[in-house]
PQR file of N, CA, C, O and H, with PARSE charges and radii, in Angstrom:
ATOM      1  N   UNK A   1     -10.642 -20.008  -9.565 -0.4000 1.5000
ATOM      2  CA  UNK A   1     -11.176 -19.570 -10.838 -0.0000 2.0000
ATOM      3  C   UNK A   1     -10.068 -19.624 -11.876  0.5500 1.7000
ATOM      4  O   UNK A   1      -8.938 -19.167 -11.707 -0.5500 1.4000
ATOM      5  N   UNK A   2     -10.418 -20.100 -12.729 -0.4000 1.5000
ATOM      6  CA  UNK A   2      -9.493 -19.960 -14.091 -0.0000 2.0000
ATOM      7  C   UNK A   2     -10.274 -19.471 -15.329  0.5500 1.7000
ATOM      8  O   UNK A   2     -11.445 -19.649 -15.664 -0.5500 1.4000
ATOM      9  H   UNK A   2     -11.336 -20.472 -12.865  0.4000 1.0000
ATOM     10  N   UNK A   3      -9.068 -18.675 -16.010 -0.4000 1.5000
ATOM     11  CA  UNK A   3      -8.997 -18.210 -17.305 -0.0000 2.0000
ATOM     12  C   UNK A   3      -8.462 -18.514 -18.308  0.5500 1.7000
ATOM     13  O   UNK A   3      -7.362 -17.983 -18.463 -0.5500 1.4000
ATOM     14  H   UNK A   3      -8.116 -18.530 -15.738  0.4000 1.0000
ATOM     15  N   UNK A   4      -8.957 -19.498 -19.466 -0.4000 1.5000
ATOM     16  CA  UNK A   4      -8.468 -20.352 -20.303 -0.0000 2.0000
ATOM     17  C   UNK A   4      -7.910 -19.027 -21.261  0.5500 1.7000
ATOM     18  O   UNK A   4      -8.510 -17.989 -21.542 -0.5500 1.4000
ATOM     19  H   UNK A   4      -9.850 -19.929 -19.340  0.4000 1.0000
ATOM     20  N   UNK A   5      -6.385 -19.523 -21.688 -0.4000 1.5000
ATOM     21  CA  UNK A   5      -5.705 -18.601 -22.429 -0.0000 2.0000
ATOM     22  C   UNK A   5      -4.904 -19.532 -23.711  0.5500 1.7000
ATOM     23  O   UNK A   5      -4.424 -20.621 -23.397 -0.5500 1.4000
ATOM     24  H   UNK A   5      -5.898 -20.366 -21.459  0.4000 1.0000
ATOM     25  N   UNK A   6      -4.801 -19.076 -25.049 -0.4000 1.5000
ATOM     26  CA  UNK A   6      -4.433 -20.103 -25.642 -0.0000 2.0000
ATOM     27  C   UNK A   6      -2.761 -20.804 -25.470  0.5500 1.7000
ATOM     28  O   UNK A   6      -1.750 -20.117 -25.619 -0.5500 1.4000
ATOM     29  H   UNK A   6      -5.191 -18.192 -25.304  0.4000 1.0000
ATOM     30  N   UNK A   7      -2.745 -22.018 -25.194 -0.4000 1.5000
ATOM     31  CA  UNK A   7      -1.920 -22.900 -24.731 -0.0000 2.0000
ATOM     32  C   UNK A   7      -1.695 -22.690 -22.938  0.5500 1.7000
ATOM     33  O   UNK A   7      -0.711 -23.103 -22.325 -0.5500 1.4000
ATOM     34  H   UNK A   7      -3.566 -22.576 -25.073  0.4000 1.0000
ATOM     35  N   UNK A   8      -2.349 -22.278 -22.598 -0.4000 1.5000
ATOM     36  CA  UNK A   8      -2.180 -22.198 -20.817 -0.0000 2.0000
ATOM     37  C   UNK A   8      -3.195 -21.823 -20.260  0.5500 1.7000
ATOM     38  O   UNK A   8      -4.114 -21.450 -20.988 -0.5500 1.4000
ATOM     39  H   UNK A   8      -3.148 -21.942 -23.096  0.4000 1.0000
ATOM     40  N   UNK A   9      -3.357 -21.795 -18.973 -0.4000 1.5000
ATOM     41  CA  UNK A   9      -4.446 -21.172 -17.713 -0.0000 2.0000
ATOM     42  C   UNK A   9      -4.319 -20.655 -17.227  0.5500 1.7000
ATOM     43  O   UNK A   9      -3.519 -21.057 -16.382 -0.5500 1.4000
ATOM     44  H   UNK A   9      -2.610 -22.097 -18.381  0.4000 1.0000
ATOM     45  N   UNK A  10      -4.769 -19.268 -17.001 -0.4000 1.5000
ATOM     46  CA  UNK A  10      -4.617 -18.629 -15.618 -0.0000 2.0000
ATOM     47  C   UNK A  10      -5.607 -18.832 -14.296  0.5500 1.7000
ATOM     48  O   UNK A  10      -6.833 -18.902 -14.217 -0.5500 1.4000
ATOM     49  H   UNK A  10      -5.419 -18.940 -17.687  0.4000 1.0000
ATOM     50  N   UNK A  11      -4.709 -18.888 -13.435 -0.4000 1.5000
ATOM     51  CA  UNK A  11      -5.260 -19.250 -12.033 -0.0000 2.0000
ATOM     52  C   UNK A  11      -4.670 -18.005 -11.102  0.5500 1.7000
ATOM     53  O   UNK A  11      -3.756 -17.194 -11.251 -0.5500 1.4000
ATOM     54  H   UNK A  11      -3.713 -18.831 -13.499  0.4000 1.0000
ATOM     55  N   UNK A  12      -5.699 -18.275 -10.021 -0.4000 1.5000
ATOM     56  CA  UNK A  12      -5.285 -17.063  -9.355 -0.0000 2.0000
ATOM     57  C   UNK A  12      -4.069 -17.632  -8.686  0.5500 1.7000
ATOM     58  O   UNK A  12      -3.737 -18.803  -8.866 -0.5500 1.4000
ATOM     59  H   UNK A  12      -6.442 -18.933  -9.900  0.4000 1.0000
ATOM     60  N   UNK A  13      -3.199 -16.550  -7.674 -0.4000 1.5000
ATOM     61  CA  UNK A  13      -1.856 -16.662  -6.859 -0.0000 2.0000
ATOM     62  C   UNK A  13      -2.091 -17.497  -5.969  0.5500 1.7000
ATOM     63  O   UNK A  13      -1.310 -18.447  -5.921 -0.5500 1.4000
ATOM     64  H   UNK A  13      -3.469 -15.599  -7.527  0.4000 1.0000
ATOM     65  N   UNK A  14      -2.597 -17.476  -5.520 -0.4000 1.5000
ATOM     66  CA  UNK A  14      -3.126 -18.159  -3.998 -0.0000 2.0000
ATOM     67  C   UNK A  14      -3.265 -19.893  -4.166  0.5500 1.7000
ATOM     68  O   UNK A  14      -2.871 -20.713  -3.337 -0.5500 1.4000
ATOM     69  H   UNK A  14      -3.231 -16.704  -5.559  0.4000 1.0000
ATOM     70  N   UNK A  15      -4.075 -20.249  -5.747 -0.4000 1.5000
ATOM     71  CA  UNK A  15      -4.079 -21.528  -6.075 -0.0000 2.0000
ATOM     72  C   UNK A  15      -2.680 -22.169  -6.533  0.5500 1.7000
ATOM     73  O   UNK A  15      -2.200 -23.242  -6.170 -0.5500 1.4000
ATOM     74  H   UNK A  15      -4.395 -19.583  -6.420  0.4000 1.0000
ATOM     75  N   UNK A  16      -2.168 -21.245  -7.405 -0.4000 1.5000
ATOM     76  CA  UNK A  16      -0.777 -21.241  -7.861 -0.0000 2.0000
ATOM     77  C   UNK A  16       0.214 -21.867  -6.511  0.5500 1.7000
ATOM     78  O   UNK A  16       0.750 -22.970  -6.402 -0.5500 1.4000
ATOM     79  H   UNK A  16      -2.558 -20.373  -7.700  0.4000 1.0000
ATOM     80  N   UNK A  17       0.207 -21.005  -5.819 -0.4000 1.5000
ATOM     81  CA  UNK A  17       1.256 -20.858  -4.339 -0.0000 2.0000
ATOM     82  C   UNK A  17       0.343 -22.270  -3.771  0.5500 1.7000
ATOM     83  O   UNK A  17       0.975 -23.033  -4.502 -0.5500 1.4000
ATOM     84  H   UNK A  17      -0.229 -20.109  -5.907  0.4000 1.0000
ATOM     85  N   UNK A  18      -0.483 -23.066  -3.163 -0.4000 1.5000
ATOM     86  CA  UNK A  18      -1.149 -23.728  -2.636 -0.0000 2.0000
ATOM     87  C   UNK A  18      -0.341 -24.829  -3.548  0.5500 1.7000
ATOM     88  O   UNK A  18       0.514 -25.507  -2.977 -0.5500 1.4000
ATOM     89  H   UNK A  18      -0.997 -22.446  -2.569  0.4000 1.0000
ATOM     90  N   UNK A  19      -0.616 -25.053  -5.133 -0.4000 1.5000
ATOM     91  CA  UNK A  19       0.054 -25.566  -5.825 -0.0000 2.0000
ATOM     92  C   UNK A  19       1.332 -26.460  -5.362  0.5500 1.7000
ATOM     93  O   UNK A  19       1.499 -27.652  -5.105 -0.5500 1.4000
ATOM     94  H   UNK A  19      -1.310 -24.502  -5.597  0.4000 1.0000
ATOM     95  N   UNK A  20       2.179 -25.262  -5.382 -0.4000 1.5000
ATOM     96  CA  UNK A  20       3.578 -25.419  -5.218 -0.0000 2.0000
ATOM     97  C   UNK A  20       3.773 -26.015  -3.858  0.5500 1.7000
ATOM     98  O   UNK A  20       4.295 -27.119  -3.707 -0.5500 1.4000
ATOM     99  H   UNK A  20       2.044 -24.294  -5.590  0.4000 1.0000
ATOM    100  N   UNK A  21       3.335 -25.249  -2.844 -0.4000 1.5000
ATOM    101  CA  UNK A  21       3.432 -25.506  -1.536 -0.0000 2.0000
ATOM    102  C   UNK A  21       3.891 -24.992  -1.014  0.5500 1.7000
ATOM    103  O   UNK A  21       4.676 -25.532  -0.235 -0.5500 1.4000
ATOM    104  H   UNK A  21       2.911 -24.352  -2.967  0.4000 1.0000
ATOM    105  N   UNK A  22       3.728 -23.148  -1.035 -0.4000 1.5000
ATOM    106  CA  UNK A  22       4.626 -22.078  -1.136 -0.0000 2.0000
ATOM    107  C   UNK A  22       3.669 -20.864  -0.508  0.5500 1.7000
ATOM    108  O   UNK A  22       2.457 -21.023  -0.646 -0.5500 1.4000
ATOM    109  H   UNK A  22       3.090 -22.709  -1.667  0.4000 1.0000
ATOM    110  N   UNK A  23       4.151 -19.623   0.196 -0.4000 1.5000
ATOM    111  CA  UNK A  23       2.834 -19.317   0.342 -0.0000 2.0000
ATOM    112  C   UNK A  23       3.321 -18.150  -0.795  0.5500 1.7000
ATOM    113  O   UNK A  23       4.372 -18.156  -1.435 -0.5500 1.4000
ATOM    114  H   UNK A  23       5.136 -19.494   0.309  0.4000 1.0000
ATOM    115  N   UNK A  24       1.882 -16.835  -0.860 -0.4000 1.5000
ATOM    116  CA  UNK A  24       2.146 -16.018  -1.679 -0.0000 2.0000
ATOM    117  C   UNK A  24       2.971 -14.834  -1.994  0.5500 1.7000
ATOM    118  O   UNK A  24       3.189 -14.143  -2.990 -0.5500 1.4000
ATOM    119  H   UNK A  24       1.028 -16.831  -0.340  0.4000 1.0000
ATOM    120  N   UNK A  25       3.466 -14.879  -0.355 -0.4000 1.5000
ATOM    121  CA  UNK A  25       4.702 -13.955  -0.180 -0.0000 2.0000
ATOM    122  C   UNK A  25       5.901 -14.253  -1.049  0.5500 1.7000
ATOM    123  O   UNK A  25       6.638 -13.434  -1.597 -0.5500 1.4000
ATOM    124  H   UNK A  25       3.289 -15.440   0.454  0.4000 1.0000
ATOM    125  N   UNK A  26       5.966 -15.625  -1.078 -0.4000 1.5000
ATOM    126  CA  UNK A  26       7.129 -16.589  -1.805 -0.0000 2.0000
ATOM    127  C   UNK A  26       7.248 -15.907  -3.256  0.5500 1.7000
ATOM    128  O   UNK A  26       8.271 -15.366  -3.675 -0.5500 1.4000
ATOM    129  H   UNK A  26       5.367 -16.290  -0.633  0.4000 1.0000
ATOM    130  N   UNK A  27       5.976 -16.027  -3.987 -0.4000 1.5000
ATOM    131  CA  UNK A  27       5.590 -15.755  -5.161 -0.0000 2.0000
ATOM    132  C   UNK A  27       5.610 -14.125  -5.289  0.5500 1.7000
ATOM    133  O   UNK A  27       5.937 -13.543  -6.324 -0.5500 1.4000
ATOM    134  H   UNK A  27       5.145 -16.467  -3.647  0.4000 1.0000
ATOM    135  N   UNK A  28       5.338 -13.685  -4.464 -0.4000 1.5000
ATOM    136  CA  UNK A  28       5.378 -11.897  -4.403 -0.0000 2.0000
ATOM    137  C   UNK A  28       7.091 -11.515  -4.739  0.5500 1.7000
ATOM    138  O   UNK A  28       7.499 -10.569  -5.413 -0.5500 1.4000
ATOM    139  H   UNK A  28       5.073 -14.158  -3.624  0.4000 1.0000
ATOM    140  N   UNK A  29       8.084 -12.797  -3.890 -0.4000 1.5000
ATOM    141  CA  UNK A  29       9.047 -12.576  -3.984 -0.0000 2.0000
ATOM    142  C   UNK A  29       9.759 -12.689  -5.021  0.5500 1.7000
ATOM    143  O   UNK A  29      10.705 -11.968  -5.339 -0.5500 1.4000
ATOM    144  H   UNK A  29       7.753 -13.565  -3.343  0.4000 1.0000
ATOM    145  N   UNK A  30       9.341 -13.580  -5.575 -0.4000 1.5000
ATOM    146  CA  UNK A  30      10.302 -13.830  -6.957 -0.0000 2.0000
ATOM    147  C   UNK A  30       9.674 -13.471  -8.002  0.5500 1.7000
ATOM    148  O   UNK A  30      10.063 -13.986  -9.050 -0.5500 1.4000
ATOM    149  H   UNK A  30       8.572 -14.165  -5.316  0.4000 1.0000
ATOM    150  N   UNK A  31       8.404 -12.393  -8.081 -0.4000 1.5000
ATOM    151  CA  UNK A  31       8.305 -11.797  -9.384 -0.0000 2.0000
ATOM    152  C   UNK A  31       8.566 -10.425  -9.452  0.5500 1.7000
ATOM    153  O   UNK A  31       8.227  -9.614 -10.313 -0.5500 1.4000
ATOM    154  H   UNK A  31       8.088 -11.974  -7.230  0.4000 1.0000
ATOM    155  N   UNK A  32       9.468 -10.218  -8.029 -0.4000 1.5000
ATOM    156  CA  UNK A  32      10.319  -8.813  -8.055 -0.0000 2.0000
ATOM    157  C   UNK A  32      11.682  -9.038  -8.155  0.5500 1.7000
ATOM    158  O   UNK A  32      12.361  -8.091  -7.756 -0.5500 1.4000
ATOM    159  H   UNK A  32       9.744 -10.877  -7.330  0.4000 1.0000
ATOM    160  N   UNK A  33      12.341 -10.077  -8.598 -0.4000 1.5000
ATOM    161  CA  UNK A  33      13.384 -10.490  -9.390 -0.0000 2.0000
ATOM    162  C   UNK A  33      13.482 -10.111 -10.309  0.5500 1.7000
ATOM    163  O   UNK A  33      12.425 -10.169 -10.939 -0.5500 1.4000
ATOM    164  H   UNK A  33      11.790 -10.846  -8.922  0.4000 1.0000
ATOM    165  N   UNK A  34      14.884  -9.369 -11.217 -0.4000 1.5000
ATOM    166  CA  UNK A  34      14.939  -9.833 -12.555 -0.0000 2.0000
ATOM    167  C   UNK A  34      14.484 -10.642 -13.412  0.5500 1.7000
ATOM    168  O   UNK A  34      14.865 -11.811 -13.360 -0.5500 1.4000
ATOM    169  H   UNK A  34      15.742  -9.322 -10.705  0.4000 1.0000
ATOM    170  N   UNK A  35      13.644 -10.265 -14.322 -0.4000 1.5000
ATOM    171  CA  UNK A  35      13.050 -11.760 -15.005 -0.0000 2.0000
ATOM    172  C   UNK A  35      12.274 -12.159 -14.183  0.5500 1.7000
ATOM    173  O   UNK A  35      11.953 -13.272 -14.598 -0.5500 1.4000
ATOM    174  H   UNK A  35      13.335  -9.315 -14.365  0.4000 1.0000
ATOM    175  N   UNK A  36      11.595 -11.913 -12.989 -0.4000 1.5000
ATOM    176  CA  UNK A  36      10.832 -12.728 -11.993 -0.0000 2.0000
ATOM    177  C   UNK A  36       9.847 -13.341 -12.725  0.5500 1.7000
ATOM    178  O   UNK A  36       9.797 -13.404 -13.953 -0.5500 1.4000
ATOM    179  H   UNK A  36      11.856 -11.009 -12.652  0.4000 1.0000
ATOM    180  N   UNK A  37       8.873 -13.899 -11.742 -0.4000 1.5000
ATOM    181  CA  UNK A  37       7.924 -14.530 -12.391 -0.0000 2.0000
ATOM    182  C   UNK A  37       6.931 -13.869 -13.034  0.5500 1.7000
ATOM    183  O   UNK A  37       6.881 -12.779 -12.465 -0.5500 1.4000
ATOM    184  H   UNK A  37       8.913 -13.847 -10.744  0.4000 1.0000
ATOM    185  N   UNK A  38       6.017 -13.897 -13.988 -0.4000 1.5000
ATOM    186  CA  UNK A  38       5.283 -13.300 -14.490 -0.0000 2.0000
ATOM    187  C   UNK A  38       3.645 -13.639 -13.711  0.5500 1.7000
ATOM    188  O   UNK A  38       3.058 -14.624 -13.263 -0.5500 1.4000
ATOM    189  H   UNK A  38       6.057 -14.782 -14.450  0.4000 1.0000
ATOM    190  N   UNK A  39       3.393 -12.236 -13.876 -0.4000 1.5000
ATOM    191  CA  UNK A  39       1.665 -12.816 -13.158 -0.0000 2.0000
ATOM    192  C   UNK A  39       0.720 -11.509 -14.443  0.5500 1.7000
ATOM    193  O   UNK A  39       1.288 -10.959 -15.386 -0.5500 1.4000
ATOM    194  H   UNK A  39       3.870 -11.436 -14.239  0.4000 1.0000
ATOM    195  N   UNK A  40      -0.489 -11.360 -14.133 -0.4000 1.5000
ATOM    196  CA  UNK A  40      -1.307 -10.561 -14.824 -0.0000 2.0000
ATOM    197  C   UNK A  40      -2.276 -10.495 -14.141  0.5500 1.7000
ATOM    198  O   UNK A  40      -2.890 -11.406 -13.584 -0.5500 1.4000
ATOM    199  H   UNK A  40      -0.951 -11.807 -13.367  0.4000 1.0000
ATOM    200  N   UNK A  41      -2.530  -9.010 -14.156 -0.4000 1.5000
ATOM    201  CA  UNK A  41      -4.167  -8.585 -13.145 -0.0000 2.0000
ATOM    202  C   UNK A  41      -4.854  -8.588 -13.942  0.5500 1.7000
ATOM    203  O   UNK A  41      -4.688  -8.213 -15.103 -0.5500 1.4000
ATOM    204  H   UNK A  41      -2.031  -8.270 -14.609  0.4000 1.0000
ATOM    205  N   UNK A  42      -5.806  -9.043 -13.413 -0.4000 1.5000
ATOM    206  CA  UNK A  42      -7.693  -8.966 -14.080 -0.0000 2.0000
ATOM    207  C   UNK A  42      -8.712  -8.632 -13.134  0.5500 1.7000
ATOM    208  O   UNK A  42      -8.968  -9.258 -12.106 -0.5500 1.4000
ATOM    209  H   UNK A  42      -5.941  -9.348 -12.470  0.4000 1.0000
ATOM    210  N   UNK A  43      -9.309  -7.531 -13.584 -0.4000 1.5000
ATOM    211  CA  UNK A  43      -9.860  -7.513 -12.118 -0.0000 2.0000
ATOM    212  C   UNK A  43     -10.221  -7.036 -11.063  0.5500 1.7000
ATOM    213  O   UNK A  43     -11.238  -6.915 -10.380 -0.5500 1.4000
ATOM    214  H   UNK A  43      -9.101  -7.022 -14.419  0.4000 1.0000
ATOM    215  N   UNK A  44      -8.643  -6.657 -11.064 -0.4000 1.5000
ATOM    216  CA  UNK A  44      -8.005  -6.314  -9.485 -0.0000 2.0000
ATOM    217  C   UNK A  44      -7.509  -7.265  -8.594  0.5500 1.7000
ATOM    218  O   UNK A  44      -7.341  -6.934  -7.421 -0.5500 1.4000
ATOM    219  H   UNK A  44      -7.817  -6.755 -11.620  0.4000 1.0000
ATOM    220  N   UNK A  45      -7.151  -8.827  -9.110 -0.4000 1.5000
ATOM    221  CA  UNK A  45      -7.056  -9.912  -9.234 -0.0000 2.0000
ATOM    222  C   UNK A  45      -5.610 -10.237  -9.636  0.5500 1.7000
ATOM    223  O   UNK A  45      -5.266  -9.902 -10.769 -0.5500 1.4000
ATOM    224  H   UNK A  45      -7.288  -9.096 -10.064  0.4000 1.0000
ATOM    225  N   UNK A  46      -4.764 -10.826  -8.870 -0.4000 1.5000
ATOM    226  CA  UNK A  46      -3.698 -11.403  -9.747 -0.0000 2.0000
ATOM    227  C   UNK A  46      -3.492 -12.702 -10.265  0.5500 1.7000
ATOM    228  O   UNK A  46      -3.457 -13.765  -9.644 -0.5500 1.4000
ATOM    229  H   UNK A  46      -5.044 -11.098  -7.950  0.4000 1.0000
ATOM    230  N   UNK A  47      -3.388 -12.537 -11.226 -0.4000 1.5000
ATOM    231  CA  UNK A  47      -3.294 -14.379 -11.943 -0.0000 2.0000
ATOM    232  C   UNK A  47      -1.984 -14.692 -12.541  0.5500 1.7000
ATOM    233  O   UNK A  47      -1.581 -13.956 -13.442 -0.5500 1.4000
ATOM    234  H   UNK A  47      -3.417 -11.674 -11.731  0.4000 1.0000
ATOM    235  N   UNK A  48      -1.335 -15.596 -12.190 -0.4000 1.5000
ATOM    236  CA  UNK A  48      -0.554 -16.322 -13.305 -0.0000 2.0000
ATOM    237  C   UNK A  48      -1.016 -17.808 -13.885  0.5500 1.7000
ATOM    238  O   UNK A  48      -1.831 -18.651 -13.510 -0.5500 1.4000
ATOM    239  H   UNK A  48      -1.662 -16.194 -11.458  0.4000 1.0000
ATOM    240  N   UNK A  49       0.554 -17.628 -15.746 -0.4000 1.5000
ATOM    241  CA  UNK A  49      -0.614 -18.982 -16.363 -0.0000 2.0000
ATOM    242  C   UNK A  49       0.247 -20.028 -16.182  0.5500 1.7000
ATOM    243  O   UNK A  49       1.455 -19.813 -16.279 -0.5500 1.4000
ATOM    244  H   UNK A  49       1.216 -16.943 -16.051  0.4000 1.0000
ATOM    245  N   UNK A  50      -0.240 -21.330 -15.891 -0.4000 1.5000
ATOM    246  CA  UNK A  50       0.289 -22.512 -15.449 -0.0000 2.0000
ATOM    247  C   UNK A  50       1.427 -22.717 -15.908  0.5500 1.7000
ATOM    248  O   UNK A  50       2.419 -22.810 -15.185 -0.5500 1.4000
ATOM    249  H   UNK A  50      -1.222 -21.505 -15.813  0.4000 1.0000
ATOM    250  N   UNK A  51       1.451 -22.826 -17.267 -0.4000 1.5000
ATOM    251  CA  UNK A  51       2.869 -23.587 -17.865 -0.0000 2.0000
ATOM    252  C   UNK A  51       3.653 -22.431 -17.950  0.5500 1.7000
ATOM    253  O   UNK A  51       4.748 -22.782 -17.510 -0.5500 1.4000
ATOM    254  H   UNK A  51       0.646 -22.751 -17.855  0.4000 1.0000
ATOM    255  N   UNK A  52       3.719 -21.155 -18.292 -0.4000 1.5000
ATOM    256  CA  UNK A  52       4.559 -20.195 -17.985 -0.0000 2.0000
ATOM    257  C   UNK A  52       5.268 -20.116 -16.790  0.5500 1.7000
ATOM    258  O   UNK A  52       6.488 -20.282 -16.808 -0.5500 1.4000
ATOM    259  H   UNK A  52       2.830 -20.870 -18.650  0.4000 1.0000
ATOM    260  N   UNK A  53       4.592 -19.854 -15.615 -0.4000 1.5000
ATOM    261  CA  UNK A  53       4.880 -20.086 -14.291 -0.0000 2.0000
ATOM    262  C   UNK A  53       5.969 -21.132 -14.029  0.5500 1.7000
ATOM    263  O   UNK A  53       7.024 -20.960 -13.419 -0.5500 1.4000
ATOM    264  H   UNK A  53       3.602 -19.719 -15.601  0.4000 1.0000
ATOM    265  N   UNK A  54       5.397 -22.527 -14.753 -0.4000 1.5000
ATOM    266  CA  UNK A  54       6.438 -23.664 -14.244 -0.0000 2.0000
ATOM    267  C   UNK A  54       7.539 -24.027 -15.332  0.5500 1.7000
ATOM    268  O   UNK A  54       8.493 -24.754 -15.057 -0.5500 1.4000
ATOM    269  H   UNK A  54       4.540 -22.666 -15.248  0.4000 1.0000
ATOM    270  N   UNK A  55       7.320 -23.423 -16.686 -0.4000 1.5000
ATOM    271  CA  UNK A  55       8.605 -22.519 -16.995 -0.0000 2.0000
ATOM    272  C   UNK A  55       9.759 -22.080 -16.897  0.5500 1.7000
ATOM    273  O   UNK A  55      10.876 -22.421 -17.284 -0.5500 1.4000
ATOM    274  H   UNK A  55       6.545 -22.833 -16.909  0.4000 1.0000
ATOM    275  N   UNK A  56       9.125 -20.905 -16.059 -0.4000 1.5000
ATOM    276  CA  UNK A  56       9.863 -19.878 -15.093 -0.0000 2.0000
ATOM    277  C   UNK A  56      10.934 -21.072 -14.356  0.5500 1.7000
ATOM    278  O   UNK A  56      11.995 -21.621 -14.653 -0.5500 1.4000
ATOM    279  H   UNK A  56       8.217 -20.628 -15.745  0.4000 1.0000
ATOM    280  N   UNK A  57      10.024 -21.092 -13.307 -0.4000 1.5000
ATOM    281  CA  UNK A  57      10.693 -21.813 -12.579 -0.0000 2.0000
ATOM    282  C   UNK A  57      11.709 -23.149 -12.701  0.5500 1.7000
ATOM    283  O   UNK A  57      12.602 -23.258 -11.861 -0.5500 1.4000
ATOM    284  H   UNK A  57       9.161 -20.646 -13.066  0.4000 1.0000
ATOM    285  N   UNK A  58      11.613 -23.813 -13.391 -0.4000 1.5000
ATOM    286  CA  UNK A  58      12.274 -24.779 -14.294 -0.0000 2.0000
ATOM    287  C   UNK A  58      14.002 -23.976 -14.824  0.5500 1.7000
ATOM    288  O   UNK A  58      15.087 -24.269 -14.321 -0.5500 1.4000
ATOM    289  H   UNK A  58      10.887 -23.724 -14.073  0.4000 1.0000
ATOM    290  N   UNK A  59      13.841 -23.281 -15.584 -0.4000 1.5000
ATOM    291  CA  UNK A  59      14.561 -22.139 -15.256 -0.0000 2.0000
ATOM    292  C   UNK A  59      15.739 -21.434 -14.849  0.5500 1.7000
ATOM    293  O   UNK A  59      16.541 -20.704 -15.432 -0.5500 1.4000
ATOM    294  H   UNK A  59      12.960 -23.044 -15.993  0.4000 1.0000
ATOM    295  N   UNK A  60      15.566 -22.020 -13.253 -0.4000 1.5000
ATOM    296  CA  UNK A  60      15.956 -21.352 -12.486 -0.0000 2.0000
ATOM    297  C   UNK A  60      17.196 -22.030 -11.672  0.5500 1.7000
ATOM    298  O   UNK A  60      18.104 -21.647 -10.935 -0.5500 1.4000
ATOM    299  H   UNK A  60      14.915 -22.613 -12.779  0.4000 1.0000
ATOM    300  N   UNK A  61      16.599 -23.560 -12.363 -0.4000 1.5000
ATOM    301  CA  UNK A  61      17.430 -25.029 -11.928 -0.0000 2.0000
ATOM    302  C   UNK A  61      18.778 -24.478 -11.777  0.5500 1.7000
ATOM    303  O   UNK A  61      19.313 -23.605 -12.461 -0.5500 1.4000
ATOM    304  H   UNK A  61      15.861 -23.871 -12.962  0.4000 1.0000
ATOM    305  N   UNK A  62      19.357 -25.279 -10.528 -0.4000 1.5000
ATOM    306  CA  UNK A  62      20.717 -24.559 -11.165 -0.0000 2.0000
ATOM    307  C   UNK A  62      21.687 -25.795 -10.648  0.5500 1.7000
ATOM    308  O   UNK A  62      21.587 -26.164  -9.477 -0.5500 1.4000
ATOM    309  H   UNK A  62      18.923 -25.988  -9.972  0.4000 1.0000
ATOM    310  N   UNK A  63      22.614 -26.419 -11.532 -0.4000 1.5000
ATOM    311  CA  UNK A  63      23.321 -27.535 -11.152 -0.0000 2.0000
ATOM    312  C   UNK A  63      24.608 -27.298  -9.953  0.5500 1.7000
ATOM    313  O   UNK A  63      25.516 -26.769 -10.593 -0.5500 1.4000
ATOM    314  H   UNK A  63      22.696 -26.120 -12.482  0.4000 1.0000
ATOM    315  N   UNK A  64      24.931 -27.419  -8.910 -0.4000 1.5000
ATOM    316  CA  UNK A  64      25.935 -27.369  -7.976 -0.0000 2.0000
ATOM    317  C   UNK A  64      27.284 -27.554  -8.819  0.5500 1.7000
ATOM    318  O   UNK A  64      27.045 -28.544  -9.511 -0.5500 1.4000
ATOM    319  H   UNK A  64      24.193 -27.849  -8.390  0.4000 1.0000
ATOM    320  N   UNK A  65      28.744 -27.056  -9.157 -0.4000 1.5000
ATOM    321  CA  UNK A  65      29.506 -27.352  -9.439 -0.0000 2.0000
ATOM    322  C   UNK A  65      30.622 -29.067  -8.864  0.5500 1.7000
ATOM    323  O   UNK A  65      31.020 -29.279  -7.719 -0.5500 1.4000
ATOM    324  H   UNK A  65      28.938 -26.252  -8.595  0.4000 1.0000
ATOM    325  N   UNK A  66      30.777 -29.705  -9.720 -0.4000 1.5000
ATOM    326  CA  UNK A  66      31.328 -31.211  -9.589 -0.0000 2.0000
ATOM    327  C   UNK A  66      32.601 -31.001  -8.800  0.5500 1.7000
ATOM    328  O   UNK A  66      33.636 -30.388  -9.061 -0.5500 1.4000
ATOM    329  H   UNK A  66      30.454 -29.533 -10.650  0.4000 1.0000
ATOM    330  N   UNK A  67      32.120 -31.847  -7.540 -0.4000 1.5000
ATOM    331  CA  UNK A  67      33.689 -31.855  -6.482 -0.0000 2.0000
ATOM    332  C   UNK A  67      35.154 -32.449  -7.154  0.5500 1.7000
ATOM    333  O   UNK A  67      35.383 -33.459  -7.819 -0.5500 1.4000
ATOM    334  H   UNK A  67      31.279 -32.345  -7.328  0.4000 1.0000
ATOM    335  N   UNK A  68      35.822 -31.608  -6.782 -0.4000 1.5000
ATOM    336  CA  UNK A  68      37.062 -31.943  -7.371 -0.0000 2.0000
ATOM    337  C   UNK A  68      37.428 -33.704  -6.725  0.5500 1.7000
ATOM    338  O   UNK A  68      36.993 -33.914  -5.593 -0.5500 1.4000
ATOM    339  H   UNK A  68      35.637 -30.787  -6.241  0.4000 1.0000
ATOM    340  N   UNK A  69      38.205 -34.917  -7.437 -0.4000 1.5000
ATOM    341  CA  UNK A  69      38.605 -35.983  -7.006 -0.0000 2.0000
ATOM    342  C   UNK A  69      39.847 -35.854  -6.129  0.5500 1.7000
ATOM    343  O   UNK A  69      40.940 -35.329  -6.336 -0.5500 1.4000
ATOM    344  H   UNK A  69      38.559 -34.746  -8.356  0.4000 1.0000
ATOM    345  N   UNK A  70      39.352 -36.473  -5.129 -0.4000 1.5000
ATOM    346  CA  UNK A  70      40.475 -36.567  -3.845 -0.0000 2.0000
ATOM    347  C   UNK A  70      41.743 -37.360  -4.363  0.5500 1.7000
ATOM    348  O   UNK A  70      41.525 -38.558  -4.542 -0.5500 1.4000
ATOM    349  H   UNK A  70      38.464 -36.900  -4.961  0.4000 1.0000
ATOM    350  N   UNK A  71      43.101 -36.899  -4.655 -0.4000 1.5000
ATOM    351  CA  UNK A  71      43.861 -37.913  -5.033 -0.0000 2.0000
ATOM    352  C   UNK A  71      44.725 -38.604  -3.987  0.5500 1.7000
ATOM    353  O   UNK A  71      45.443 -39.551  -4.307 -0.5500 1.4000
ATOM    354  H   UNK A  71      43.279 -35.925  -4.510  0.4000 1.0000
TER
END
């Protein structure tokens, strides 16, 4: 089920996590992070909205520091 919101969608967790390829524990986990992910109940229902979500996560990128050259 989705909930058209202006500039995004909310979908429930479960589609979200299926999404990703993640389950919802994953997602339980990282929106009890600092800054975690954002979700919103409706309901009794949890939803997060698409492009926020991948956002977030985007985010989160984090580049490995450049190996020093062997001389």
């Amino acid at each position: 089920m989705t909930i058209d919101i202006p500039n995004d969608e909310l979908i429930l967790d479960a589609e979200l996590a299926s999404r990703w390829g993640v389950t919802t524990r994953t997602l339980a986990r990282y929106s009890n992070q600092p800054n975690g992910l954002p979700y919103w109940m409706v309901g009794g229902r949890k939803y997060r909205a698409v492009r926020a979500s991948a956002e977030w996560l985007a985010s989160r990128e984090r580049k490995p520091n450049a190996r020093r050259a062997v001389r």
